[in-house]
C-alpha positions in Angstrom: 117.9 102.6 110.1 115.4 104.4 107.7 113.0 107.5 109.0 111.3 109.6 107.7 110.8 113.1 108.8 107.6 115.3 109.6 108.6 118.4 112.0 105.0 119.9 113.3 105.2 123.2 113.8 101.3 124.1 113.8 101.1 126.2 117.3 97.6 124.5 117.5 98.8 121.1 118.0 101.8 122.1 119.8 99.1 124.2 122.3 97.2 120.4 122.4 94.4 122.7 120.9 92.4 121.0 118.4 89.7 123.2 117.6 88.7 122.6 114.2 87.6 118.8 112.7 90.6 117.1 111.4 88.6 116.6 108.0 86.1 119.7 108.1 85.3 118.5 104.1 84.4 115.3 105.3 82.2 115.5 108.3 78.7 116.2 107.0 79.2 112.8 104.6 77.3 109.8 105.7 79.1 106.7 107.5 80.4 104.6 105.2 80.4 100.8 106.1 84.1 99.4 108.0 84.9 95.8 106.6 85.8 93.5 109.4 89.7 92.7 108.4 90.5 89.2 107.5 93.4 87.2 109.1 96.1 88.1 107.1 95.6 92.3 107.7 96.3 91.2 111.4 99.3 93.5 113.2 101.2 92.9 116.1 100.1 95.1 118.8 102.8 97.8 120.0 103.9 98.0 123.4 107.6 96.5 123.4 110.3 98.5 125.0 112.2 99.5 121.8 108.8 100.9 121.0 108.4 102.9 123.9 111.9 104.3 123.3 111.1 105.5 120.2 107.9 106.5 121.6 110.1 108.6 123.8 112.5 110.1 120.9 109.7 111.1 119.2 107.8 112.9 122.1 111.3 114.7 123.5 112.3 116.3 120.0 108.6 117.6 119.8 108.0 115.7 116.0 104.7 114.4 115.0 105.0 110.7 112.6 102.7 109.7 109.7 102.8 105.8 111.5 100.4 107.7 114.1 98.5 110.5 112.0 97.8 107.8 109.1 97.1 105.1 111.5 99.8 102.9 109.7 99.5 99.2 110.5 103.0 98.8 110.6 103.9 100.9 113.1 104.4 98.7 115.8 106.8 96.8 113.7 108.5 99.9 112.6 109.0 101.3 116.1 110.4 98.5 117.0 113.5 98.6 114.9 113.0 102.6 115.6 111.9 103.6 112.3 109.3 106.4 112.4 107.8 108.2 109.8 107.7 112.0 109.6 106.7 115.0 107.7 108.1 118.3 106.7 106.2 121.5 106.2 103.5 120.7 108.6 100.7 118.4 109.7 97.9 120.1 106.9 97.3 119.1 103.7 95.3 121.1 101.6 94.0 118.6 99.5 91.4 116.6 100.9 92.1 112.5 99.4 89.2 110.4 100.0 92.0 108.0 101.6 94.0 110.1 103.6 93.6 110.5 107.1 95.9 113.5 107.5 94.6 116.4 108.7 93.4 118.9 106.0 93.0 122.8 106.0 94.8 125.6 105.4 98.8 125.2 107.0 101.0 127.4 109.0 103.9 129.4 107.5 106.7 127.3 106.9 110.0 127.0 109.4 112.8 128.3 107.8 115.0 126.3 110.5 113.6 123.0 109.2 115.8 121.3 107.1 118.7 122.2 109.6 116.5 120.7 112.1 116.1 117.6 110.0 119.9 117.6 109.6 120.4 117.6 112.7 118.0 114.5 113.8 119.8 112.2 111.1 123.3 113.2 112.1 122.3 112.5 115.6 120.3 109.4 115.0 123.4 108.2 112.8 120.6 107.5 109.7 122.0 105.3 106.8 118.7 106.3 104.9 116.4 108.8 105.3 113.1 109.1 103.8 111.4 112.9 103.6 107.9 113.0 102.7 105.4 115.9 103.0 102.0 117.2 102.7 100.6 119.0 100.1 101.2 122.4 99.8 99.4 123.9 97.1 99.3 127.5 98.8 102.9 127.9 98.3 103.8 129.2 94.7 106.4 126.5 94.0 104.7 123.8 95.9 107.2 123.5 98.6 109.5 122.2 96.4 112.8 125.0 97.6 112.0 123.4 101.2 112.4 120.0 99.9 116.0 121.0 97.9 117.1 122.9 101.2 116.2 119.5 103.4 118.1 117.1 101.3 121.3 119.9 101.2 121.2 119.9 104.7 121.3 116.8 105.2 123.8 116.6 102.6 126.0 118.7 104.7 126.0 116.9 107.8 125.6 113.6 107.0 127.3 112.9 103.7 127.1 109.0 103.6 123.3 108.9 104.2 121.0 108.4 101.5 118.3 110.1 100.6 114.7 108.9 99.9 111.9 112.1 99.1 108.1 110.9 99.1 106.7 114.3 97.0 103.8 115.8 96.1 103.1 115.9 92.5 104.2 119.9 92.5 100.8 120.3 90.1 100.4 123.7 87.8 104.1 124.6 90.1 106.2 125.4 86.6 110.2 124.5 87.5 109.6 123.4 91.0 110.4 119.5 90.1 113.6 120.5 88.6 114.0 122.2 91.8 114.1 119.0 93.7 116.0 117.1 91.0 118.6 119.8 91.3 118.7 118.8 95.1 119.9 114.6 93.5 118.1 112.7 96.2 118.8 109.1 95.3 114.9 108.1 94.9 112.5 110.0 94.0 108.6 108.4 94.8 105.3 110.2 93.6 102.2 108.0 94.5 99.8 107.0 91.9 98.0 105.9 94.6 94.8 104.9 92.9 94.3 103.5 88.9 92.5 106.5 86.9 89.1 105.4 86.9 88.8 106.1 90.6 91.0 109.8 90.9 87.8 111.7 90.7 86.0 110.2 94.3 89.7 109.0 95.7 92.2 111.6 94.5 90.4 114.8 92.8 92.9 117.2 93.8 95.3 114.8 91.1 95.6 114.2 87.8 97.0 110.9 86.6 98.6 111.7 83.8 100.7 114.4 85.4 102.0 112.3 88.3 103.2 110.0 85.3 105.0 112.4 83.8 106.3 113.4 87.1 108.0 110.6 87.5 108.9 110.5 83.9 110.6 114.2 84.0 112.8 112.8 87.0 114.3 110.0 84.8 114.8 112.8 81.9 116.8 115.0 84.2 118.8 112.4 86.0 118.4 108.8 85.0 120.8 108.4 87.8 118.2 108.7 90.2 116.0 105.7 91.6 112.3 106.4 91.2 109.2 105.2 92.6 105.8 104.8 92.7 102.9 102.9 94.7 99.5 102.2 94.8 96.6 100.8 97.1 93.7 98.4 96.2 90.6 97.4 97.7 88.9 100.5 96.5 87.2 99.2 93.5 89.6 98.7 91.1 89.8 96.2 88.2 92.9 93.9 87.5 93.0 95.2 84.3 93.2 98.8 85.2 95.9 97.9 87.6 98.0 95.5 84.9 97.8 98.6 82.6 98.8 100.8 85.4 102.4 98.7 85.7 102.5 99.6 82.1 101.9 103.4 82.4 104.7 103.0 84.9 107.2 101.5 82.8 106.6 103.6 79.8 107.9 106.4 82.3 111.2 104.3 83.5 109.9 103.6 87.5 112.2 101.8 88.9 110.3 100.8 91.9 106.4 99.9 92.6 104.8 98.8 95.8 101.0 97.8 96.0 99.2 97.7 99.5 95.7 97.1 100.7 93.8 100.3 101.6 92.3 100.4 104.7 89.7 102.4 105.9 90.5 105.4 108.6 87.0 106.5 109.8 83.5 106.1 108.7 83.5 109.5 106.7 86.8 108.1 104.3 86.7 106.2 101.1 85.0 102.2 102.0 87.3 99.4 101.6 85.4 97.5 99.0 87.3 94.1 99.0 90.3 92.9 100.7 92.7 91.7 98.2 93.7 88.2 99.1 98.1 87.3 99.8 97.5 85.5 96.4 96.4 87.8 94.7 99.0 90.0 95.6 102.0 87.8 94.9 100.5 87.3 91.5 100.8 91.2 90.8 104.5 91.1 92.2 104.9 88.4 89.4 103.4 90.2 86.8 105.1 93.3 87.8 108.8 92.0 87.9 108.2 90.5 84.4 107.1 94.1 83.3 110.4 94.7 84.1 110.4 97.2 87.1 113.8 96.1 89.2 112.2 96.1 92.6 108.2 94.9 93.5 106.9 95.2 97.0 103.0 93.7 97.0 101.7 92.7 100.0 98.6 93.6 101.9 100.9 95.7 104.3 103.2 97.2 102.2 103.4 101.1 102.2 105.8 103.3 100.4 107.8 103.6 103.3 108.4 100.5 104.8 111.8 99.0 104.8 113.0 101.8 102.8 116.7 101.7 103.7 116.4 97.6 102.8 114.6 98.1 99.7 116.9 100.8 98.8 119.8 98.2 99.2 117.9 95.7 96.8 117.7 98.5 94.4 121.1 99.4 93.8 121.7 95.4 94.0 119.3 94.7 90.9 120.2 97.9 88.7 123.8 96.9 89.0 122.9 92.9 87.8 120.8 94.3 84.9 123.7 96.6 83.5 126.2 93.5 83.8 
């Protein structure tokens, strides 16, 4: 079982007051058109009972999941098999990503009880592999990045045989907080690209490319033990090119690991979906990936960083250790 954590702790949303748009930056922008979504985007429906009972988990132990705040399309599937996805530090970004549909603004303080609180959800749950993501904190002076290293040594503690996936920010103009986390030895590290670098200004401007490649880069220089990561979406107007070269920006900085998904549109105020990349196309970028020589590819149109993490993480260690034979 994989999860990954996001403990609210916003006293608005845990009032069920909601006074404030989720996307204050984005509501005077004019609609954008919604692409009807081809066959292949098509999701099950959930419903099942081992969704309702994580349904239920989640809702009892008072946690909010990216599946439902991102509107993930595979989060039917996911419940099923009772993987959720969650946060830490919060339920507000303060960037505001033309893609995301997380909640932006300015968040509460953070819970100093959290990464005990984390610890103690995976111990219970009996987790083989955890994934911990967050939003961006850029009003904290390292970034978040001490919460992050307390998290993973909490979970550490309690649940020693569980491996540990982190989904980070890219800790930018934070000096030392990524060696903070690296410090902490998750066993992958992911940083989205998210987008190729013609498009950060209108889809990412809170980013810098460059710096989330040497992100991951700086992970492999402190401990080329660890497993890193990256992924990306298309469909927003990229080129083939840009994204071939991408896969090469990558493997200049050692990633281990890239997924590519289709982007897909949250409301009428977010980025448009511009094209809906076809199954073919995206099995010719896994081809082209692998021969880059990255040791895992996921590219599908519903691939996301997260999904089948504790599976993927099991092909990982399989493909490192057949490359070093």
């Amino acid at each position: 079982m994989a999860v990954v954590f996001d403990i609210d702790k916003d006293p608005r949303r845990q009032a069920g007051a909601d006074a404030k748009p989720r996307h204050p930056e984005k509501a005077h922008r004019p609609d954008q058109p919604i692409l009807r979504k081809p066959d292949w985007i098509r999701v099950k429906a959930p419903g099942s009972p081992q969704w309702a009972e994580t349904n239920r988990i989640v809702k009892e132990n008072n946690l909010v999941t990216v599946c439902e705040e991102a509107g993930c399309p595979n989060m039917g599937e996911c419940w099923e098999k009772k993987h959720a996805t969650f946060m830490i530090m919060g339920d507000t970004c303060t960037r505001a990503c033309a893609f995301c549909n997380v909640r932006t603004g300015m968040p509460a303080p953070l819970d100093a009880l959290e990464p005990e609180h984390v610890a103690d959800a995976v111990a219970k749950l009996g987790l083989t592999h955890v994934v911990i993501t967050s939003v961006d904190r850029d009003d904290l002076a390292d970034g978040g990045a001490e919460h992050f290293a307390q998290t993973i040594r909490a979970i550490r503690a309690r649940s020693p045989a569980t491996t540990i996936e982190i989904l980070t920010p890219d800790f930018l103009r934070k000096e030392g907080a990524l060696e903070v986390v690296v410090a902490a030895r998750p066993d992958v590290f992911n940083h989205n690209l998210e987008t190729v670098p013609s498009k950060y200004l209108n889809v990412r401007p809170g980013a810098r490319y460059f710096h989330s490649i040497r992100v991951l880069q700086r992970v492999k220089e402190l401990d080329p033990t660890i497993f890193t990561k990256s992924g990306i979406m298309v469909g927003l107007g990229e080129e083939r090119n840009e994204v071939l070269q991408l896969m090469d920006d990558l493997r200049s900085a050692e990633v281990d690991f890239l997924t590519i998904g289709q982007y897909l549109q949250p409301t009428r105020k977010h980025h448009p979906v511009l094209r809906f990349v076809t199954p073919e196309e995206f099995k010719s970028y896994e081809t082209v990936a692998g021969a880059k020589g990255f040791l895992l590819v996921s590219a599908s149109p519903l691939t996301r960083s997260s999904h089948h993490a504790g599976e993927d993480f099991a092909k990982l260690k399989a493909a490192r250790l057949a490359r070093n034979q």
